[in-house]
C-alpha positions in Angstrom: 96.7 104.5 98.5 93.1 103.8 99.6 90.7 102.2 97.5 86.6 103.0 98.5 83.1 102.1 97.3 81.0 104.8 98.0 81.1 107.5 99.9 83.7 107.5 102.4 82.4 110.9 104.7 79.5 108.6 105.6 80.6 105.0 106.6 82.4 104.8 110.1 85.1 102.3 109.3 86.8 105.2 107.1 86.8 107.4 109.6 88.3 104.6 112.1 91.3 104.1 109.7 92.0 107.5 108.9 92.5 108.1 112.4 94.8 105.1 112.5 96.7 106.3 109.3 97.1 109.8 110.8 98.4 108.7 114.0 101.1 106.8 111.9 102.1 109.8 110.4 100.5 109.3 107.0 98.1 112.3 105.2 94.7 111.7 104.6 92.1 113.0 102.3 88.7 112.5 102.0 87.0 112.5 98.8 83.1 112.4 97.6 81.5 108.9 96.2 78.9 107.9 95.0 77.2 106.2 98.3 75.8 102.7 98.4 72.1 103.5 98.9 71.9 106.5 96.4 73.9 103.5 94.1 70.8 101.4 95.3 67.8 103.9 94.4 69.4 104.4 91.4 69.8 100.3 90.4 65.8 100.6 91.8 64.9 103.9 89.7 63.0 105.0 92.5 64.0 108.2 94.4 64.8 108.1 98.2 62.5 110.7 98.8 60.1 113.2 97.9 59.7 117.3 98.4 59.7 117.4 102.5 59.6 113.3 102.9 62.6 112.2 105.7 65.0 109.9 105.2 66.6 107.7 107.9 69.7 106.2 107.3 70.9 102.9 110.4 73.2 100.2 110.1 70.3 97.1 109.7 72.1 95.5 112.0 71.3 98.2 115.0 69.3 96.1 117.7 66.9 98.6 118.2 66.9 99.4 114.1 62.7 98.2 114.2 62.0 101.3 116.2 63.1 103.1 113.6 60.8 101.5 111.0 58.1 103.0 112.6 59.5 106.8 111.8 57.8 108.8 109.3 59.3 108.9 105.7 61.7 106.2 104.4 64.4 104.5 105.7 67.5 102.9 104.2 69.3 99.7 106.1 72.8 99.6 105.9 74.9 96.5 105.9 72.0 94.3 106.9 73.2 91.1 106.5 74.0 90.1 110.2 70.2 90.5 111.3 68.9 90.1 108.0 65.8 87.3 109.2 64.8 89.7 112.1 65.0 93.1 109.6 62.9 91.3 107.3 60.3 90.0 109.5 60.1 93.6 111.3 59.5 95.3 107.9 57.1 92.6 106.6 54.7 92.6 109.7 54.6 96.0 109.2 53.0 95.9 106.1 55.7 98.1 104.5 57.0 98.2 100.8 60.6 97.1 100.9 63.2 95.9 98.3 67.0 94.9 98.9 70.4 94.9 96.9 72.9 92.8 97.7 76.6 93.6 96.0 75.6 96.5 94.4 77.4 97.7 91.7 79.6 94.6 92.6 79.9 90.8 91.0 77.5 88.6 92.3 74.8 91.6 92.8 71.2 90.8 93.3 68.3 92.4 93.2 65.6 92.0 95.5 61.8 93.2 94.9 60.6 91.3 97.8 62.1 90.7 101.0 60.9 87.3 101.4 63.0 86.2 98.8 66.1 87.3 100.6 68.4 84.6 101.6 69.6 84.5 105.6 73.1 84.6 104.3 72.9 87.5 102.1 75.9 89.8 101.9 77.5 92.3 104.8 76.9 94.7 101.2 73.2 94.6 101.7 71.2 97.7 101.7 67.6 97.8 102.3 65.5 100.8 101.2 62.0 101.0 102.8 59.7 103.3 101.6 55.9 104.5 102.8 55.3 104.7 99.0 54.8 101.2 97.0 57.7 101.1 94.5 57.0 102.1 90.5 58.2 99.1 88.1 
């Protein structure tokens, strides 16, 4: 038995142990979640994007991840809590409207509307959605 939060079809470290499992003989199946960051924009009410808007999903702990920042549409951050300062300040000095839950959907979940709140040892279950839009309360 495999126990999973979210979608397993889009996080890497499913796909490393299926392989593992398979190779042992075992059978594998993958089944639909709900995935952290549509968990996320839904704790946020706020949509991840709008009519032709992109969306660019990266680990937040990607080196070059505040390249990406400067992409067109909105981006989501993935398991952020690694390089959580240097996210931050990239996202902040660009002037762009972020907010960040940690735990989602898990005990000890928290909401942040402002990433200078954010603690430097937040959770590896931090996902940051960044949006060119300012958030609706």
């Amino acid at each position: 038995a495999m126990l999973n939060l979210g979608d397993v079809s889009v996080y890497a470290t499913f796909g490393y142990l299926q392989e593992i499992l398979e190779a042992e003989g075992c059978k594998t199946v993958m089944l639909p979640g709900v995935t952290s960051f549509c968990a996320v924009a839904a704790k946020l009410n706020t949509s991840l994007c709008e009519k032709a808007e992109p969306l660019t999903i990266l680990p937040g702990s990607y080196k070059e991840s505040d390249r990406f920042l400067d992409m067109p549409g909105n981006k989501i951050l993935m398991k952020s809590a690694s390089e959580i300062g240097r996210v931050s300040d990239e996202v902040l000095k660009r002037g762009l409207h972020a907010q960040m839950i940690e735990n989602c959907g898990l005990p000890g979940e928290k909401i942040y509307k402002d990433l200078r709140d954010v603690d430097d040892k937040s959770s590896y279950f931090s996902v940051i959605l960044v949006k060119e839009k300012e958030f609706e309360d």
